[in-house]
Every structure is written in structure tokens, then in C-alpha cells.
C-alpha positions in Angstrom: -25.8 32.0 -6.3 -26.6 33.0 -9.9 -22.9 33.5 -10.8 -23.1 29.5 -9.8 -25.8 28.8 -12.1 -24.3 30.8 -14.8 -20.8 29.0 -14.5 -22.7 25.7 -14.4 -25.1 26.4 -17.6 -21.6 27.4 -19.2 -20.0 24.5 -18.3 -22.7 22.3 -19.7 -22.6 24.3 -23.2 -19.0 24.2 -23.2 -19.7 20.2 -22.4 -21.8 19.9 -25.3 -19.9 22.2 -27.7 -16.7 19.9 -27.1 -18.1 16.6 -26.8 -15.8 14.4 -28.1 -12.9 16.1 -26.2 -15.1 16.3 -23.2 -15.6 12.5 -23.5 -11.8 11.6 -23.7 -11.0 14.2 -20.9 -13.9 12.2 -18.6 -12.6 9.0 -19.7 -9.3 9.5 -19.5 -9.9 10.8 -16.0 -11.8 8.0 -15.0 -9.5 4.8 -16.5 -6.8 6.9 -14.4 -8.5 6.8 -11.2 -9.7 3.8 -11.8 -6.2 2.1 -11.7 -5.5 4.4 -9.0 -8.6 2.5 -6.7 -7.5 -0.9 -7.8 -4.1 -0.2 -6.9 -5.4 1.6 -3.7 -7.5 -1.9 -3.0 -4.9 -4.2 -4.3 -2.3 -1.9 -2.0 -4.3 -2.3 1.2 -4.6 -6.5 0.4 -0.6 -6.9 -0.4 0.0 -4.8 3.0 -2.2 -7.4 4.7 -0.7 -9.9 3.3 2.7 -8.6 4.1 1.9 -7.9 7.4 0.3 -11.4 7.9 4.3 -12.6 7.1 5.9 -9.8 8.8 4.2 -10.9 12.2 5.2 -14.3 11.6 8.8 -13.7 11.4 10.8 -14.7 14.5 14.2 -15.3 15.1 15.5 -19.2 17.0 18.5 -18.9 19.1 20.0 -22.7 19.3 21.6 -23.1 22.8 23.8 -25.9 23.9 22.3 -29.6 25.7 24.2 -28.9 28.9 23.3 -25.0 28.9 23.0 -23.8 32.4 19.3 -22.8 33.4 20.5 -19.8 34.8 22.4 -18.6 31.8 19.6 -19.4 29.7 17.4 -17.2 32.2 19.6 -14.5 31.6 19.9 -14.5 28.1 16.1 -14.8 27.6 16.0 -11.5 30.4 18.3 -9.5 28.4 16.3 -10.2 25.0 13.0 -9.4 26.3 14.8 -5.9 26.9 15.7 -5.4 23.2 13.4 -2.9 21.5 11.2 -5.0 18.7 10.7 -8.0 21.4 7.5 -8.8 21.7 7.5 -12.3 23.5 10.3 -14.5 24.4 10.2 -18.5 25.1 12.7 -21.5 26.0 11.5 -24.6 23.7 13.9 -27.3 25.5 15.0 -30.6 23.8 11.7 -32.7 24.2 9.2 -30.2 23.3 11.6 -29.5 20.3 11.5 -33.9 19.5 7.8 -33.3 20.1 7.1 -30.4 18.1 9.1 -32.3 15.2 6.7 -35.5 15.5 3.7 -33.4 15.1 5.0 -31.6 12.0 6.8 -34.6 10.4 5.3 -38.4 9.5 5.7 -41.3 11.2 8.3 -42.8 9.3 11.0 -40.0 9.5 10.5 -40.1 13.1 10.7 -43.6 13.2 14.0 -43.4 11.7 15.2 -41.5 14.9 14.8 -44.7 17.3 14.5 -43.1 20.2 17.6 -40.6 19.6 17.2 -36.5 19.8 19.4 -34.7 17.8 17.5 -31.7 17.9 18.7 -29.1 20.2 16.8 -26.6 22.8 16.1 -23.3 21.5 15.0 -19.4 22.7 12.4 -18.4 20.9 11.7 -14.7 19.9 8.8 -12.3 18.3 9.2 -9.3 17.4 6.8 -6.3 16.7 8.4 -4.9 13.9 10.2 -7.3 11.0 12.5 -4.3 10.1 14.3 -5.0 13.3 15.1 -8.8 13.0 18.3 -8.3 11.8 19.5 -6.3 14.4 17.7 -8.4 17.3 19.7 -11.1 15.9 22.6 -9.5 15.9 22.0 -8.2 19.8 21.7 -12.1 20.4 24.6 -13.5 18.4 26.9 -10.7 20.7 26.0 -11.3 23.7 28.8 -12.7 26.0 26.3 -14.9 28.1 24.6 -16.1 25.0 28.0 -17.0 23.2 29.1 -19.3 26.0 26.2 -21.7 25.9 25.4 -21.6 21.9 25.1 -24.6 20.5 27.8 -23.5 18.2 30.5 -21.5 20.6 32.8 -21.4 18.0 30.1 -19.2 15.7 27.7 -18.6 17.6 25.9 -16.4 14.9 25.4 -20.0 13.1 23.3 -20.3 16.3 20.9 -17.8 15.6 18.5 -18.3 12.6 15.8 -16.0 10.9 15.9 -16.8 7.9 18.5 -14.0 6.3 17.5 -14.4 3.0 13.8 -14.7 2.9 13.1 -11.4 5.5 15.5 -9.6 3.4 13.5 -10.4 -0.2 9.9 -9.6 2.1 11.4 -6.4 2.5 12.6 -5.5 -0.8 9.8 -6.7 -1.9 7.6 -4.4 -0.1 9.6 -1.5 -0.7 9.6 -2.3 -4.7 5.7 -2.5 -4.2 5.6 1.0 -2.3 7.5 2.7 -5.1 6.3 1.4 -8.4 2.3 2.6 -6.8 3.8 5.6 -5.9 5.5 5.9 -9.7 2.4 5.0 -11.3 -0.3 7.3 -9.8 2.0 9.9 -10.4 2.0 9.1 -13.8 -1.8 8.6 -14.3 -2.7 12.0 -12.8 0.0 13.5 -15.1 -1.5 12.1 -17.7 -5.2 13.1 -16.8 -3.9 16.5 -16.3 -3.1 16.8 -19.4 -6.1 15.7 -21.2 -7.8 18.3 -18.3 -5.6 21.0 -20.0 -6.2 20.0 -23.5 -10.0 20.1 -23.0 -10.2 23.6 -21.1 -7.7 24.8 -24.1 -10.2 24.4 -26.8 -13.3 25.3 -25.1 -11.3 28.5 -23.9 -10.5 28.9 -28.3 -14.2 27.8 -29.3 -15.0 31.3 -27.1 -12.9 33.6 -27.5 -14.7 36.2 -29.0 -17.4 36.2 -26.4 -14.1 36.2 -24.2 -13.3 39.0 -25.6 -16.5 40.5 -25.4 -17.0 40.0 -22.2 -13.4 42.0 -21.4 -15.0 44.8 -23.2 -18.1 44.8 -21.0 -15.8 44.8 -18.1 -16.5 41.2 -16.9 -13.8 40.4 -13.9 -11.5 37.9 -14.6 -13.2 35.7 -11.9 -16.3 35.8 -14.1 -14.4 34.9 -17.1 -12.3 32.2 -15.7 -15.6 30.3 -13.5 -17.2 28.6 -16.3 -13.7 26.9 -17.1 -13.4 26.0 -13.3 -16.2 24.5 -13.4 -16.2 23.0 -16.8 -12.9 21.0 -15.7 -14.5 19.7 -12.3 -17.6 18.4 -13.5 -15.6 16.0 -15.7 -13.3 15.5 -13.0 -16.3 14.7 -10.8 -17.7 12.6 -13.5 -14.8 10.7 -14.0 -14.3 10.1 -9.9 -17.9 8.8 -9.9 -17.6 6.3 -12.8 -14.4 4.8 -11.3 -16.1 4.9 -7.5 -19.1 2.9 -9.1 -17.4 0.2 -10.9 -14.6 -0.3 -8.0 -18.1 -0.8 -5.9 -19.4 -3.6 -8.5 -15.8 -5.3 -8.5 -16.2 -5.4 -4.5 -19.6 -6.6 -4.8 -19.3 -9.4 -7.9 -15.4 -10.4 -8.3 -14.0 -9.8 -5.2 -16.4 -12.9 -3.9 -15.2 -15.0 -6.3 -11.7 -14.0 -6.1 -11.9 -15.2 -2.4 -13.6 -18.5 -3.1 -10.5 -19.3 -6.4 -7.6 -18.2 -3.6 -8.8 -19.3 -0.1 -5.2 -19.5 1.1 -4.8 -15.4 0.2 -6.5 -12.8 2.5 -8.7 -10.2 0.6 -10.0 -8.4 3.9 -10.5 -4.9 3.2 -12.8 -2.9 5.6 -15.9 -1.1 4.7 -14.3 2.0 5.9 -11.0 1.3 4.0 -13.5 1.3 1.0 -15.5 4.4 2.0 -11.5 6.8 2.5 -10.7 5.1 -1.2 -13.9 6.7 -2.9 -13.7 9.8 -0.7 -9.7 9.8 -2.0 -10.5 9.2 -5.8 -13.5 11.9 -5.2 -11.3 14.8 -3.7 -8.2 13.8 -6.2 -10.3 14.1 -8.7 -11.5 17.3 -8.1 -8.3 18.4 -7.5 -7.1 17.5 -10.8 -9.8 19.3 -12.7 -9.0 22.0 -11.0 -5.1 22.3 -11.5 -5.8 21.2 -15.4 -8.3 24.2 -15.5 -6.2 26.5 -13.9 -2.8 25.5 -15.8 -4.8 26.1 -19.7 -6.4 28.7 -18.3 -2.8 31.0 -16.8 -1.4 30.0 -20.3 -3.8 30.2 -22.8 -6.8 33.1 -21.4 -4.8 36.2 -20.7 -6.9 37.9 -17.7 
């Protein structure tokens, strides 16, 4: 317990001694884990978001006017089997005029007088978006589907998901995945560094009581302590700052944010927030702890 207090009351001189390049360390520590949390929050709200579009993605099989019920039966059987089917419907020809009328305005259906050009349709959800290609694809190949598509002679023209939009969602979240990953790998690289800096010249500005202190026959535990724990007190300093004002951008801007874009979804869980802190916290720790430990194996030879 008083080797604690020692290592503390020597971090706190060593604090002092160095402020300026304790104060960069801290801050540097803190605008890094800062954009870390923001890009933890914004990550979790661009996931919901995504998520929201994944689960509306669902693929329309077009089937022929004069389509057997049975085939239709047993197309609809054998796609409720396919892994990634979650629910499976028939929409026939007048719920399809209806469902039109609801969505469109009066004059365009007026234009139809009386005439149905749309065609009946399987409908299919799915539990995962990454498998609406190949759902497709099970649909488009099968032999009972292919003889009542509303296209026999292509009957992948009778299956639509839109191709191009799921494929851009995707990319898109993978681009999103990577550049987060990329770029809190670079912040802690570069708070690391600033770590390592700082323990470097308060490791210089005491050398001769280092040296001392080897004379006395301190062990290199004792030597190295106050440097551990100079390192995590900014790290925890840093963490703190960054938890606080992520706190006050939930509390005043996030409100706001909500009421200028109603039509995007900011819901993040009190409990998301609460692993986020505890996150930044630990990872800050962490950090101080590897910077220490990196200036101190190359710089105090113990």
C-alpha cells in the first residue's frame, strides 16, 4: 500500500515537472478517444440504420396469369425451405391492382380503365440480406418455378431484388466497417506515441535519482512504478474527459439532431452508452500502459 502512495506522489511530481508534455500527452489521449466514442456512437446508429434497410430487403418472384395453384404451392413450399427465409407470401393479380391504387394517385390509375397489367407475385423475407442473392438464384433455378414465370424464356428477369441497390448496401457497410477499424488504429497509434514521448522525458528529467536509486538497490519494479503510473493517470484523464463530453453530446445535441432528421434513427441504448465509456475507460488504460512500458524497455535500462 505505501509503494502505491509512493508511485502516485511520483506520478504527480513527474505530472507537474513535465506539464506542458503531460498536457499534450492527456490531450492527445483524450481528442483520440474522443473520435473513437463518436465513431463508436455514430457506428452503433449507421448499423441501425443499416439494419433497418437490411430487414426491409425482400426478393418478388413474378409468376405467370394462368399459373397453376398447385405449382405455385410448391414453389412457395420449397422457398420457405431455403436457409435465410423468413416468411413467404402469394400476392395474386388483384391485391397486386389494389396495392398499386393505394401507393399511386388517382389519375394513373384512372389511366388503367379497368385493365390489370400487373402480374401475381411470391413474395419473400429473408433474415439475413447477405443471402438475397443466392435466395434469388435458388428461385430463378428451380424447374417448377421456371415453368410458370411470368417470363419462361428468362425466368431470372422474373425474379427482382433489386441487384444493384443490395449490392451498394453491402459495400457500403463493409467500406464503413473498415475505414472505423483503420482509423482507431491509427488514433491509438498516435496516442501511444505521445504516451511514449511523455514517459521518455520524465524518465531523462530523473535520471540521476534513477541512478541513485540503482545504487541503493531499488528493484526494478520500484523504479519502473512511478512511470506506470505516471502514464495511466493521463490515460485515465484523458478516458474521463472524452466519457464526459460524449455524455454532454448525448444529453444536448443528440436531442436536437433527432428533432433536424426525424426520418433518420438515432436510438442508441443506455447500456450501449454505459460498454462505450467502460470501452474508452479500459482502452485507455491500456494505452498508458503499453506507452509506459514501450519508453520505459527502451529508454530505462533495469
Amino acid at each position: 500500500m505505501s509503494s502505491l502512495a509512493y508511485f502516485f506522489k511520483e506520478s504527480l511530481q513527474g505530472f507537474t515537472r513535465n506539464l506542458s508534455t503531460a498536457l499534450g500527452s492527456i490531450i492527445t489521449i483524450f481528442l483520440s478517444l474522443l473520435i473513437i466514442g463518436v465513431f463508436m456512437v455514430g457506428g452503433v446508429m449507421v448499423e441501425n440504420v443499416i439494419s433497418s434497410v437490411e430487414s426491409k430487403v425482400s426478393i418478388t418472384a413474378y409468376v405467370a396469369d394462368d399459373a397453376p395453384q398447385s405449382s405455385i404451392d410448391s414453389v412457395t413450399a420449397y422457398i420457405s425451405d431455403l436457409e435465410g427465409v423468413s416468411w413467404v407470401g402469394f400476392t395474386t393479380k388483384e391485391q397486386a391492382l389494389e396495392n398499386f391504387k393505394e401507393t399511386s394517385s388517382s389519375d394513373i390509375v384512372s389511366t388503367l380503365d379497368g385493365y390489370n397489367p400487373l402480374p401475381a407475385s411470391i413474395d419473400v423475407e429473408l433474415t439475413d440480406a447477405q443471402l438475397v442473392e443466392s435466395v434469388a438464384q435458388d428461385i430463378a433455378t428451380n424447374s417448377t418455378f421456371q415453368s410458370i414465370a411470368d417470363n419462361p424464356a428468362d425466368p431470372t428477369e422474373s425474379v427482382k431484388y433489386g441487384k444493384q441497390t443490395v449490392e451498394r448496401l453491402l459495400s457500403l457497410t463493409t467500406y464503413v466497417r473498415y475505414v472505423g477499424i483503420a482509423l482507431i488504429v491509427l488514433l491509438i497509434f498516435i496516442a501511444l506515441v505521445f504516451i511514449n514521448n511523455t514517459i521518455r522525458l520524465a524518465i531523462l528529467a530523473r535520471r540521476k535519482e534513477i541512478a541513485i536509486m540503482r545504487l541503493v538497490g531499488a528493484s526494478n519494479g520500484f523504479i519502473r512504478g512511478p512511470f506506470l503510473m505516471e502514464g495511466s493517470l493521463h490515460a485515465i484523464i484523458g478516458s474521463a474527459l472524452a466519457v464526459v463530453l460524449i455524455q454532454l453530446l448525448r444529453t444536448f445535441a443528440m436531442p436536437r439532431l433527432e428533432t433536424a432528421l426525424p426520418f433518420l434513427s438515432f436510438d442508441v441504448s443506455s447500456g450501449t452508452y454505459l460498454l462505450i465509456y467502460a470501452a474508452l475507460i479500459v482502452a485507455g488504460l491500456i494505452i498508458g500502459l503499453i506507452g509506459s512500458a514501450f519508453a520505459m524497455r527502451r529508454y530505462l535500462k533495469v
